[in-house]
C-alpha positions, 0 to 999 in steps of 0.5 A, spaced: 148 783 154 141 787 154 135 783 158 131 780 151 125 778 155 124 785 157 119 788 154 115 781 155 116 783 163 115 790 162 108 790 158 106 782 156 100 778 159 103 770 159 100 764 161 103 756 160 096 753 156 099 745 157 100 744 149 102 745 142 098 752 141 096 751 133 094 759 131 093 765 135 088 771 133 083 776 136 077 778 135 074 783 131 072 788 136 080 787 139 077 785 145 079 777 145 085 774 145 084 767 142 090 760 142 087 754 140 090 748 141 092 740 139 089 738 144 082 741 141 082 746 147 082 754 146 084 759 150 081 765 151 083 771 154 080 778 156 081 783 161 077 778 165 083 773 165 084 766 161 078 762 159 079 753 157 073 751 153 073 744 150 072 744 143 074 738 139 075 732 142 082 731 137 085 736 135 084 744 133 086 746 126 086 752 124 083 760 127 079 765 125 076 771 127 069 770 126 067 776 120 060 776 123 061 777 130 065 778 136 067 770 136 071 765 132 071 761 128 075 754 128 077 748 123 079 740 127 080 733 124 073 731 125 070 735 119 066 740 123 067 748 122 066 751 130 064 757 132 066 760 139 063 767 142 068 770 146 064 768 153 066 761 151 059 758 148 061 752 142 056 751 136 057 747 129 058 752 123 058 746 118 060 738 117 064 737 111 064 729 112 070 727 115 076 731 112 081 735 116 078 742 116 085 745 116 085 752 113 079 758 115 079 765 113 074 770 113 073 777 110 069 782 114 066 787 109 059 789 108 057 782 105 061 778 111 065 771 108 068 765 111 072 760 107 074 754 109 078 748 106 077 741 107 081 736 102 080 738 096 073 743 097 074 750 098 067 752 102 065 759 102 060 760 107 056 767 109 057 770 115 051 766 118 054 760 116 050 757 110 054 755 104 054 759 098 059 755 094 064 749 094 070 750 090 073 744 087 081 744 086 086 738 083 088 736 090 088 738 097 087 745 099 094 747 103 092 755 103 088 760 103 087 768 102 082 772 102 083 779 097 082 785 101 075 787 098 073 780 099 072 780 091 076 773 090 079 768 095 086 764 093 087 758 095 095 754 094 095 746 091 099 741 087 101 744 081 099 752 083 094 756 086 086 758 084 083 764 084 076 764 084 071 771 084 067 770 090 061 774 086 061 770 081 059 762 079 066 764 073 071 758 072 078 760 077 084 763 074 088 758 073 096 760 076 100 754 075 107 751 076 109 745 077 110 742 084 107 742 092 104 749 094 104 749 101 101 757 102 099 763 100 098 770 099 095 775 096 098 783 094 094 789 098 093 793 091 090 785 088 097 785 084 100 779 086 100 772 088 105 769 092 105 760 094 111 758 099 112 751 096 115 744 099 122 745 097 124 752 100 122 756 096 116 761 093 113 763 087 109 768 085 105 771 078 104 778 077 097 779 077 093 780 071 099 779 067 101 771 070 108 773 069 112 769 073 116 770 079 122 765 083 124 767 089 129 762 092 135 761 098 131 759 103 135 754 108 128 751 111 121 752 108 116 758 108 111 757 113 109 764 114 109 769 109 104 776 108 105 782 104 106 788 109 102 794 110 103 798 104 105 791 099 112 794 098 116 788 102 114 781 103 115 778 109 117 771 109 119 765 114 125 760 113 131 764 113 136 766 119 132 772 119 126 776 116 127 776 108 124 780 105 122 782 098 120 788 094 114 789 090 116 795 087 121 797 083 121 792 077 121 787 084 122 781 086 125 779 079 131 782 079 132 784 086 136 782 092 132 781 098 132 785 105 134 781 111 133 783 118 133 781 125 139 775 124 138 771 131 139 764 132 135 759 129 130 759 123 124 763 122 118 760 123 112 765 123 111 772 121 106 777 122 105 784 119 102 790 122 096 792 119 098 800 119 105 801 119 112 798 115 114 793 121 113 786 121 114 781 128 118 775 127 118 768 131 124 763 131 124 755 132 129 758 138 123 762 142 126 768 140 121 773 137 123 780 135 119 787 131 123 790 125 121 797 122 123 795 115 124 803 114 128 805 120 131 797 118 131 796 126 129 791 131 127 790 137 126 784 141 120 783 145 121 775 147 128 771 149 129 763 146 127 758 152 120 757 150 120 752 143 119 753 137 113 760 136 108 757 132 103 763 133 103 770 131 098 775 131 097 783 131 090 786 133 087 790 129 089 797 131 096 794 132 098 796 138 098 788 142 101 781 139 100 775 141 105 769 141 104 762 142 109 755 142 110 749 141 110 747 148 103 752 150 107 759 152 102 763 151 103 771 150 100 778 149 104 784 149 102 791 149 105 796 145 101 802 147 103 808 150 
């Protein structure tokens, strides 16, 4: 039986951060690997080696690469947007009372935004961190995501998602369908969005249109899920594999998925390459591979034993993946030649 943690020895930086890694991203400039913690830590890594700064005295929520600047940005339960340089330094972005600041994202153009999700309110914050707006939607924001230009910002409730102008003071798109949204996901070309939902399954519309579309059969819930490079393929999380569905062809609709890199256990986490067809997936075993979606090959880079992945991120040349778990393995493996 081949070696599956080959690759991790060969080419992976690892490291036991003590608890339940939350999120994991780079920064902008690629030269930072952030892990942050439910312990309220986060853990940056560089060629220097590994740095511990204590951020939040509960837990830290959610992780973002700062659009504005080489550090990060970060969401806890105690109601406060942080942001942390990559030399470790913490500053207070904004307080939104006491609700969980549970999702942050950020868009990187010319005009840089944050966006950041505490109970119902969806804030959208300059790259400086003054508020511009406060979107409210019916119940708690359980996902959001920026389009690839920044103009609209997506964000996944009860009862469907909003998709809201960043520009503009217009009224949402309303896109509804009964039921709890729990993520979300928005096509590369603005031509779909897509919500994972409670009860193992997704639903998306096509956009402007609004038609619907149901994709189903999942043993487990979608906690993950991203369009790849090109928005031909969905990757998804819940299944014994990576499935992915096809965006075009007259698909979803009508189509059966693709399914790749069957391993035992559930996957939980997804990350696509930002350049080519090839999507990393983590299993609740430990167990991390890469599938090239053309070729239909994969590749393991990270053998079960380690807990369930709860963290997967590409850097942004795609030549490095970052890998954490529940029990605080850490990883950054490189892929360059």
């Amino acid at each position: 039986m081949a070696d599956l943690d080959e690759l991790l020895k060969s080419r992976g930086i690892v490291a036991e951060l003590g608890a339940h890694i939350v999120a994991a991203r780079f920064n902008r400039a690629g030269t930072h690997t952030a892990f942050a913690l439910g312990d309220g830590s986060l853990h940056l890594f560089d060629s220097q080696g590994w740095n511990k700064v204590a951020v939040y005295d509960g837990a830290v929520l959610s992780l973002a690469p700062h659009p504005a600047a080489s550090g990060f940005c970060l969401g806890g339960d105690d109601g406060r947007l942080m942001a942390v340089t990559p030399e470790g330094q913490v500053s207070e972005i904004a307080k939104f009372g006491s609700k969980w600041v549970e999702h942050v994202a950020g868009f990187a153009g010319k005009t840089p935004l944050i966006a950041a999700a505490a109970g119902k309110n969806l804030y959208l914050l300059s790259g400086t961190g003054e508020v511009l707006k406060t979107l409210a939607h019916p119940s708690t924001v359980a996902g959001i995501a920026f389009d690839t230009k920044g103009k609209r910002v997506a964000a996944a409730h009860y009862g469907g998602a909003s998709l809201w102008f960043t520009g503009s003071n217009a009224e949402p798109r309303k896109l509804e369908w009964k039921g709890s949204h729990i993520g979300v996901a928005l096509h590369p070309a603005g031509e779909a969005l897509v919500t994972a939902m409670q009860e193992n399954a997704l639903h998306g519309w096509t956009l402007p249109e609004g038609k619907h579309m149901r994709m189903a059969g999942y043993p487990a819930k979608t906690e993950s899920l991203g369009f790849t490079r090109s928005g031909r393929w969905l990757a998804t999380a819940g299944a014994e594999s990576i499935v992915l569905w096809p965006f075009f062809g007259g698909g979803p609709m009508g189509k059966a998925p693709m399914e790749l890199g069957a391993g035992d256990g559930i996957v939980k986490r997804i990350a696509a390459h930002p350049e080519h067809e090839v999507v990393a997936a983590g299993f609740d075993t430990g167990l991390v591979i890469i599938a090239d979606v053309q070729k239909e090959q994969v590749l393991p880079v990270c053998g079960p034993g380690r807990g369930a992945v709860t963290a997967l991120d590409w850097d942004a040349a795609g030549a490095r993946l970052a890998i954490g778990t529940e029990t605080g393995f850490a990883a950054v493996v490189n892929f360059a030649r």
